[in-house]
N, C-alpha and C positions, 0 to 999 in steps of 0.2 A: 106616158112620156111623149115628149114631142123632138125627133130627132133631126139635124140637118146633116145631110151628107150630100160633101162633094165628090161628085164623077159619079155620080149616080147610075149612071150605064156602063161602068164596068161590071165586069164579072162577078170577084166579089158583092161590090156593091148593092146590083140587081138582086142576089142574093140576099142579102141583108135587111133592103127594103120590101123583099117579102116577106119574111119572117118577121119583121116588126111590128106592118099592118098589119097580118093574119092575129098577129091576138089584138090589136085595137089601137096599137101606136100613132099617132102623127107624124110621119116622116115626111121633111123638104127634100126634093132631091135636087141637087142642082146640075144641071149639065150642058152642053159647049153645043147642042148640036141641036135645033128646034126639030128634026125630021125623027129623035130620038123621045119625043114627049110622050110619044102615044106609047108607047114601050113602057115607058117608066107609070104610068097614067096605069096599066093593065096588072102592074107590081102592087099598086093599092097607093102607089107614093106623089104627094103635091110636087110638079114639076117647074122647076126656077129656072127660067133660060139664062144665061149668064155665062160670060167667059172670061175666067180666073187669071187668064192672063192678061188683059186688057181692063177688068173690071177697076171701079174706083173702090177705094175704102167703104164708102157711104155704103154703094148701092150692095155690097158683101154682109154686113152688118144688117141692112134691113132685110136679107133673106134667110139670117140666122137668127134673129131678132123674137124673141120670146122660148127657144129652143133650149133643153136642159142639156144638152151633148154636141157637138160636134163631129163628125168622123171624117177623115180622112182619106176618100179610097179614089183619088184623083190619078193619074199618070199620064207622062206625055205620049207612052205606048210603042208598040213595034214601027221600026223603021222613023221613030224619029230621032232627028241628029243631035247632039253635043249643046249644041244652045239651048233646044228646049226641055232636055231634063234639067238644066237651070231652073228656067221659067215657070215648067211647072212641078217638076217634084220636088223643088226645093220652095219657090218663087210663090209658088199658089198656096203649098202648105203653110208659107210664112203670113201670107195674106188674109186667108181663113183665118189664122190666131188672132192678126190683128182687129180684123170686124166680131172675132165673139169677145174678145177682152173690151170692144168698142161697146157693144150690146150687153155686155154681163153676163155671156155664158163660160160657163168656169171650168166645165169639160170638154176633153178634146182626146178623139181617139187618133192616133197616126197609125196608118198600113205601110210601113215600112218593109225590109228588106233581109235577110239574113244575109252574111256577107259584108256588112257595113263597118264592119270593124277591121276589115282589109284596108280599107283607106284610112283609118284613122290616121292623124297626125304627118298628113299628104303621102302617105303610102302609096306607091303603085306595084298591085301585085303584078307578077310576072306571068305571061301567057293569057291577058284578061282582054279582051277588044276594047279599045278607049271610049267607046259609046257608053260599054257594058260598068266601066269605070268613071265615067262621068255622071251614070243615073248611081252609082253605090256613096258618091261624095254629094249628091245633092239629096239623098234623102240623108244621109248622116248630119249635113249640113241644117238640113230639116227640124230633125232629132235635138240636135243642139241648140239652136234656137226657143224648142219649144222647152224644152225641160228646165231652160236657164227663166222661163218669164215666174213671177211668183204670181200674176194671178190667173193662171190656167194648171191644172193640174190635168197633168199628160200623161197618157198613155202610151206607151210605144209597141206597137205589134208586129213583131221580124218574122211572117214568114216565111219556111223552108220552099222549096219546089214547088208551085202549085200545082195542080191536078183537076181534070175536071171526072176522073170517079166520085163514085156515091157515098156522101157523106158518113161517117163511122160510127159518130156520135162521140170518139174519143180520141183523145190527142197527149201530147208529150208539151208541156210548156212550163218553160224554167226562164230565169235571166241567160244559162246557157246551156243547150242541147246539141247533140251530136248531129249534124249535116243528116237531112233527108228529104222528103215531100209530104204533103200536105194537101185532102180534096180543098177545091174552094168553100166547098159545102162546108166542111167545119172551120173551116176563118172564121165565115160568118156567123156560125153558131157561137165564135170565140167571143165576137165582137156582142154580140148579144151580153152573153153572159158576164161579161165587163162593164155592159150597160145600166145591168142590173146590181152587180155590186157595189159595194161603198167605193165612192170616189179614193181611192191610193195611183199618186203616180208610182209608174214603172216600167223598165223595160224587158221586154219576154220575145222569146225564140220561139218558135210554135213549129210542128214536126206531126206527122200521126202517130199514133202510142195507143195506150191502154187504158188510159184512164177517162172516165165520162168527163165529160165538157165542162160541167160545175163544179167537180170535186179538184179538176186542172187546175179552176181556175181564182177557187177560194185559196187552194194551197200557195200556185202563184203568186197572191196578193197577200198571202200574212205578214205579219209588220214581224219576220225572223232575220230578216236580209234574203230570202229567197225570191221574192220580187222585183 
């Protein structure tokens, strides 16, 4: 497969894109920061300089441009303010969708957020920091955009607390699960194994649990309503 992922130097991400090239993948990665290339370059992944929030249509689409996937694993990150989880967890991920439906790539994974269903329908939960509440309405916002276009089919991946323990190899993932944490290590194993299955949109909660990572995550995607 040949993947493109934006933020490529996040956590996740990094994650991701080594796990994809260690068995033989092509992974784009694209990221904001040229001092971050060699990093990404060390992951096994082709790095696209580019910055999502400034970028045109055009130049987004020909970095994704021959790509069977999309993934999602961007963020404006710690310490930034109010306008730029607009820009980019909302703003970038909307952008992505529009240069792979530009290029004809039909999948698209979103690393979303558990929690996003606080703000639904302009909720403000009580006791939340309004930073922490403006990045929960721009990826929901995210969410909604992507899942309404007909020709991407979407992925949504909420998950819990992340962690940087050693991956489990097993996890708890339903459309809804009980508040917990989650290593980065099995996100990424998540996003893998979503990669590999049949294209179904859907949105899933993701937690650590008991269950191996594939058996999570066929069960997640059976066409019962559990995905």
């Amino acid at each position: 497969m040949r993947i493109a992922i934006a933020g490529a130097h996040g956590q996740i991400a990094r994650r991701l894109g080594r796990l994809l090239s260690a068995r033989g993948d092509t992974v784009a990665g694209i990221i904001r920061n040229p001092a971050h290339e060699s990093d990404v370059v060390g992951d096994g992944v082709d790095p696209v300089v580019l910055d999502l929030e400034t970028a045109g249509l055009e130049q987004v689409a020909l970095a994704v441009r021959d790509a069977d996937a999309v993934v999602f694993a961007a963020g404006a990150g710690a310490g930034s303010g109010v306008p730029r989880k607009d820009t980019v967890d909302r703003g970038a991920a909307v952008l992505l969708a529009d240069a792979a439906e530009r290029s004809g790539v039909g999948r698209y994974l979103l690393v979303s957020s558990m929690g996003v269903d606080a703000v639904a329908d302009g909720a403000s939960p009580e006791g939340v920091d309004e930073v922490f509440v403006a990045y929960l309405r721009a990826k929901l916002a995210a969410e909604q955009d992507l899942l309404a276009r007909d020709g991407l089919t979407t992925t949504v991946v909420r998950p819990g607390a992340l962690t940087d323990d050693p991956g489990t190899g097993r996890v708890t993932l339903a459309r809804h699960v009980q508040r917990g944490s989650v290593p980065r290590d099995d996100v990424a194993a998540v996003l893998v194994a979503l990669l590999d299955a049949e294209p179904r949109g859907a949105v899933l909660e993701l937690v650590g649990g008991d269950t191996p990572v594939d058996q999570a995550v066929a069960a997640a995607l059976r066409p019962d309503g559990r995905g």
